[in-house]
TIDRENLO-310143 format. One line per 2 residues: number of its first residue (from 0); their letters; for each residue x negated, z, y of N, C-alpha, C. Coordinates in nm, 2 decimals. Layout:
// residues N
NUM) A) X/Z/Y/X/Z/Y/X/Z/Y; ...
//
This chain:
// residues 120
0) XX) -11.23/4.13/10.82/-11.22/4.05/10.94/-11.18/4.14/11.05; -11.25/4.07/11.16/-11.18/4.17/11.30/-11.14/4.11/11.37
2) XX) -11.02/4.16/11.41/-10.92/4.10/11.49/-10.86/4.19/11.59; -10.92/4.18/11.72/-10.87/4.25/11.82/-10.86/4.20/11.94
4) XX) -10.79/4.23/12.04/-10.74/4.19/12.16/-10.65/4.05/12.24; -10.72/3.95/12.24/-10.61/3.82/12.27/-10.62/3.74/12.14
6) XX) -10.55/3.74/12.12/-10.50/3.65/12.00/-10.33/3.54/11.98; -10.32/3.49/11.92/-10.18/3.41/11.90/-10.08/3.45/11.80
8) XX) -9.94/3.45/11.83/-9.85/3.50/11.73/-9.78/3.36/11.73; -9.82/3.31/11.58/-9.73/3.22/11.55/-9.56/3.22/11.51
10) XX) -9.46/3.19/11.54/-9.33/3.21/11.49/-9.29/3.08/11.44; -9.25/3.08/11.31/-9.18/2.91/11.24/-9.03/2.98/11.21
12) XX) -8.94/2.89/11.26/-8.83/2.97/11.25/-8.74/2.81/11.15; -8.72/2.90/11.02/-8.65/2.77/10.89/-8.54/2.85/10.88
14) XX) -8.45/2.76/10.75/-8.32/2.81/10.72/-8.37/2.86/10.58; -8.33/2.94/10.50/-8.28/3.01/10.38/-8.33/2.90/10.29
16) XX) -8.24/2.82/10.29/-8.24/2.68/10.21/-8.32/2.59/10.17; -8.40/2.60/10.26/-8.51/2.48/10.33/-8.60/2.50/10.16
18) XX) -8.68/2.37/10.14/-8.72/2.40/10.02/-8.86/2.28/10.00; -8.97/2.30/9.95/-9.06/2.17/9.93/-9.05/2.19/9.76
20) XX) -9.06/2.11/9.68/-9.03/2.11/9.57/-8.89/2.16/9.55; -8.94/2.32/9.41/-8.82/2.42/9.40/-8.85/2.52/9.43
22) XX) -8.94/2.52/9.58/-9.05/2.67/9.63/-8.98/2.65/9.80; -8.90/2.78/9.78/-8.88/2.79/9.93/-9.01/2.75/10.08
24) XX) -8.91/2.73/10.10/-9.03/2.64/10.27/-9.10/2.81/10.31; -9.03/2.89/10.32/-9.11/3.00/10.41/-9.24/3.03/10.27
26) XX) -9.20/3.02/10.17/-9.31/3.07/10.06/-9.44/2.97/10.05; -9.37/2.88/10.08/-9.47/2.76/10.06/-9.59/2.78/10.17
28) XX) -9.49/2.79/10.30/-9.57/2.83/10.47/-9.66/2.95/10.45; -9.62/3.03/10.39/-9.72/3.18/10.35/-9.80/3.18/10.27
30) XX) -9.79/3.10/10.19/-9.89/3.09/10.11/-10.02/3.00/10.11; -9.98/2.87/10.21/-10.06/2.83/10.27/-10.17/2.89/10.41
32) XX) -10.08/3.00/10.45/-10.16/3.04/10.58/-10.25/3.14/10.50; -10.20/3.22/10.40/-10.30/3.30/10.27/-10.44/3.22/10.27
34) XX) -10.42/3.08/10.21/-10.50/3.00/10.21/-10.59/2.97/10.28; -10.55/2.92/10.38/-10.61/2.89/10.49/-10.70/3.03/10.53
36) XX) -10.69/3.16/10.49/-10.74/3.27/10.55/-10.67/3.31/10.73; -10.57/3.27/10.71/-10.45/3.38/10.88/-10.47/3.48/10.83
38) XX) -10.48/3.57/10.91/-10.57/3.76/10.93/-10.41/3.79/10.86; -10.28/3.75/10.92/-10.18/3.82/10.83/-10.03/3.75/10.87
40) XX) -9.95/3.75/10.80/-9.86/3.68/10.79/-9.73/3.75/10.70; -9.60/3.74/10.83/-9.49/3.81/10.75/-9.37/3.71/10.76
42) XX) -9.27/3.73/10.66/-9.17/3.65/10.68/-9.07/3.76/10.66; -8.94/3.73/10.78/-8.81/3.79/10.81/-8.69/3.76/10.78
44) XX) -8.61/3.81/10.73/-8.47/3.74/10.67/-8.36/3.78/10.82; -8.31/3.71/10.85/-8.21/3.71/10.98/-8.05/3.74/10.95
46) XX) -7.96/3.83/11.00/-7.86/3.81/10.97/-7.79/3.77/11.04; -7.76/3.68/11.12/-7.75/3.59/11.21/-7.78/3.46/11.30
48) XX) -7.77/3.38/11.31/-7.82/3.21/11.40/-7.77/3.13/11.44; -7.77/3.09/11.52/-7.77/2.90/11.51/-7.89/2.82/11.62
50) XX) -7.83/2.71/11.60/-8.00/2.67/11.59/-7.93/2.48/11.65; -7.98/2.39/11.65/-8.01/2.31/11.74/-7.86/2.25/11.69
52) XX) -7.79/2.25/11.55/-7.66/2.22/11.54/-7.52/2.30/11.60; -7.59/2.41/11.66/-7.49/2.51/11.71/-7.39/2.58/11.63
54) XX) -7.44/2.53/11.46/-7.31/2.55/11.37/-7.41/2.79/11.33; -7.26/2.86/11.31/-7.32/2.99/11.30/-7.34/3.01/11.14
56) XX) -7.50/3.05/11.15/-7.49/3.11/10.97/-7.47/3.25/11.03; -7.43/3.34/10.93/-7.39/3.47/10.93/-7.39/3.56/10.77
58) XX) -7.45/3.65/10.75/-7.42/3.73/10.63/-7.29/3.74/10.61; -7.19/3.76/10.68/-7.05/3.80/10.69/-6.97/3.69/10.63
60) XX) -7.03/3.53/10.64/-6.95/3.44/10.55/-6.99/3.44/10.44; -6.92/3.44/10.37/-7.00/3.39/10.24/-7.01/3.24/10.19
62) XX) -6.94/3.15/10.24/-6.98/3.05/10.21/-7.07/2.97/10.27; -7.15/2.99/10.39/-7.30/2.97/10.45/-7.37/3.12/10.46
64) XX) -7.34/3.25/10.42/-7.45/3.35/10.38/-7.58/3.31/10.33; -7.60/3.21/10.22/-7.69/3.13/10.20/-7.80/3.08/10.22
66) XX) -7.78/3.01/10.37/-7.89/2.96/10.45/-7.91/3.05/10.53; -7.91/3.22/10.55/-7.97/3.24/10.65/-8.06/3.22/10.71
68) XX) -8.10/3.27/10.86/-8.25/3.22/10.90/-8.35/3.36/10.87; -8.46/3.24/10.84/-8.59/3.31/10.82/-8.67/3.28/10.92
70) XX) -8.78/3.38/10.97/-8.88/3.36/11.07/-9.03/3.36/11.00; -9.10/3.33/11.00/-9.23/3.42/10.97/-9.30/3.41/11.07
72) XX) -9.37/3.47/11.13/-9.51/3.53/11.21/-9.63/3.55/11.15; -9.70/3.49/11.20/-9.84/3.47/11.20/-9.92/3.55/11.30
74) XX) -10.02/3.61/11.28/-10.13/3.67/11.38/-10.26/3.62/11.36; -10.36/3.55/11.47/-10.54/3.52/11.43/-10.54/3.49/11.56
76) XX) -10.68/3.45/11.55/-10.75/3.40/11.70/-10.68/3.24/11.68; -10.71/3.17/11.84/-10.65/3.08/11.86/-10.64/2.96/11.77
78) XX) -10.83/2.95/11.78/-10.85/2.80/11.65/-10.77/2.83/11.52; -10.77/2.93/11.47/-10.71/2.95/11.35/-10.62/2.91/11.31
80) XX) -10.51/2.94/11.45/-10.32/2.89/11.45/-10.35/2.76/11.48; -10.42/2.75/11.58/-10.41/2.58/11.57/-10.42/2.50/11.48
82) XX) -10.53/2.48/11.38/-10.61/2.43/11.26/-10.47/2.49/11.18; -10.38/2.55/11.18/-10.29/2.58/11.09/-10.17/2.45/11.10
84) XX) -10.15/2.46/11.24/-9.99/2.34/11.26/-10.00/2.22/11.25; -10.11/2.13/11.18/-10.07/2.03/11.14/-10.06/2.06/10.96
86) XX) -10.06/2.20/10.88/-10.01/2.21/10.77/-9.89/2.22/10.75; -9.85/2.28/10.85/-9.67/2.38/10.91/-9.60/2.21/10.91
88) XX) -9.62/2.12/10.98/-9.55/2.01/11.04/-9.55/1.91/10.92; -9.63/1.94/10.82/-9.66/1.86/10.72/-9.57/1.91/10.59
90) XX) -9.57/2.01/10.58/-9.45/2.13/10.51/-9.33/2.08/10.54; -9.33/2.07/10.66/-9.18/2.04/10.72/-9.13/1.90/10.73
92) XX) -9.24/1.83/10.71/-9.19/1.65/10.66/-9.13/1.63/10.53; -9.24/1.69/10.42/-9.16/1.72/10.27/-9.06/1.78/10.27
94) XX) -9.02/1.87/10.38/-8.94/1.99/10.31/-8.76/1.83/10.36; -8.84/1.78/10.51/-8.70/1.65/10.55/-8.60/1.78/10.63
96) XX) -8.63/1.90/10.66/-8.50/1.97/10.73/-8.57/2.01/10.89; -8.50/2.00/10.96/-8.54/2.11/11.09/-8.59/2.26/11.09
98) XX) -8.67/2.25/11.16/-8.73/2.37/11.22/-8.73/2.45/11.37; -8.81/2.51/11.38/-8.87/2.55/11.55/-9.04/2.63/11.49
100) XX) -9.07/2.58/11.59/-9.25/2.66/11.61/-9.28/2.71/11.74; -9.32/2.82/11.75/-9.33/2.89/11.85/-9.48/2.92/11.86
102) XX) -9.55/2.92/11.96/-9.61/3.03/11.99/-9.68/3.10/12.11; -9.74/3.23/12.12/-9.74/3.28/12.17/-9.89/3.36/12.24
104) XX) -9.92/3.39/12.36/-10.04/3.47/12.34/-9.94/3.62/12.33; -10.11/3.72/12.21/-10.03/3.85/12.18/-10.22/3.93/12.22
106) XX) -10.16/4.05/12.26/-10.27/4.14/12.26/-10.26/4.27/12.15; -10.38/4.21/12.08/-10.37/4.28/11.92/-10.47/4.39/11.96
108) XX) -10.37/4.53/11.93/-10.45/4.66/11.98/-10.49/4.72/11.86; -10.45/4.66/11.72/-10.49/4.75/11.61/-10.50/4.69/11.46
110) XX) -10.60/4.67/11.41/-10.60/4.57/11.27/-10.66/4.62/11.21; -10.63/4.69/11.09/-10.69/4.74/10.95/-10.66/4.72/10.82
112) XX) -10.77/4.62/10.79/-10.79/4.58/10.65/-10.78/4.70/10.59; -10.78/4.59/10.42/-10.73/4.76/10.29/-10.83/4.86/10.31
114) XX) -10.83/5.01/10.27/-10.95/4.99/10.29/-11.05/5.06/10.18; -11.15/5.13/10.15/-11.21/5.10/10.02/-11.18/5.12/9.87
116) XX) -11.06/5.21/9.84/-11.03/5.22/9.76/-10.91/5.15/9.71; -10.88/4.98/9.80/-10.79/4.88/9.79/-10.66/4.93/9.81
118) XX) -10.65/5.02/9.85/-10.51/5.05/9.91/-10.45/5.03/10.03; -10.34/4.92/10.10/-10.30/4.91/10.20/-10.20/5.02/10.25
//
């Protein structure tokens, strides 16, 4: 696939915790945009947040260390993100927890698939 110049950066920003079945929400979310074919998709562990409760997770507690926040990011052309967030919102009804969805235009100066000898 080629992916270059205007494109969209998706950001879903969940807690640690967050869960659809016994399959973390961010694994569930990546594995679906796999699915779906999103050019690429990463998820970030945060050591630090808060978020629409105001309450702070932090690595430094140990008794909410737990939920830190996770982000993942998404990169494709526009249809693609779009045609994605009614899976994301539907994730997030099963999963019953809060979220945030962001996104963004990005100017993608460089995309290379594996390349012949399947090595990333």
């Amino acid at each position: 696939m080629k992916l270059d110049g205007i494109a969209k950066l998706l950001r879903v920003f969940v807690g640690e915790i967050d869960k659809v079945g016994h399959t973390p929400l961010y694994e569930a979310i990546l594995h679906e945009a796999r699915k779906q074919g999103i050019a690429g998709a990463t998820v970030l562990r945060g050591i630090m947040s808060y978020g629409a409760s105001s309450r702070i997770h932090t690595a430094k507690l140990i008794d909410i260390s737990e939920d830190l926040p996770i982000v993942i990011e998404m990169v494709d052309e526009e249809k693609k993100i779009n045609d994605f967030l009614p899976v994301i919102h539907s994730l997030f009804e099963t999963c019953g927890r809060g979220g945030m969805i962001t996104i963004e235009q990005v100017n993608v100066l460089y995309y290379q698939p594996l390349n012949k000898r399947g090595q990333e």
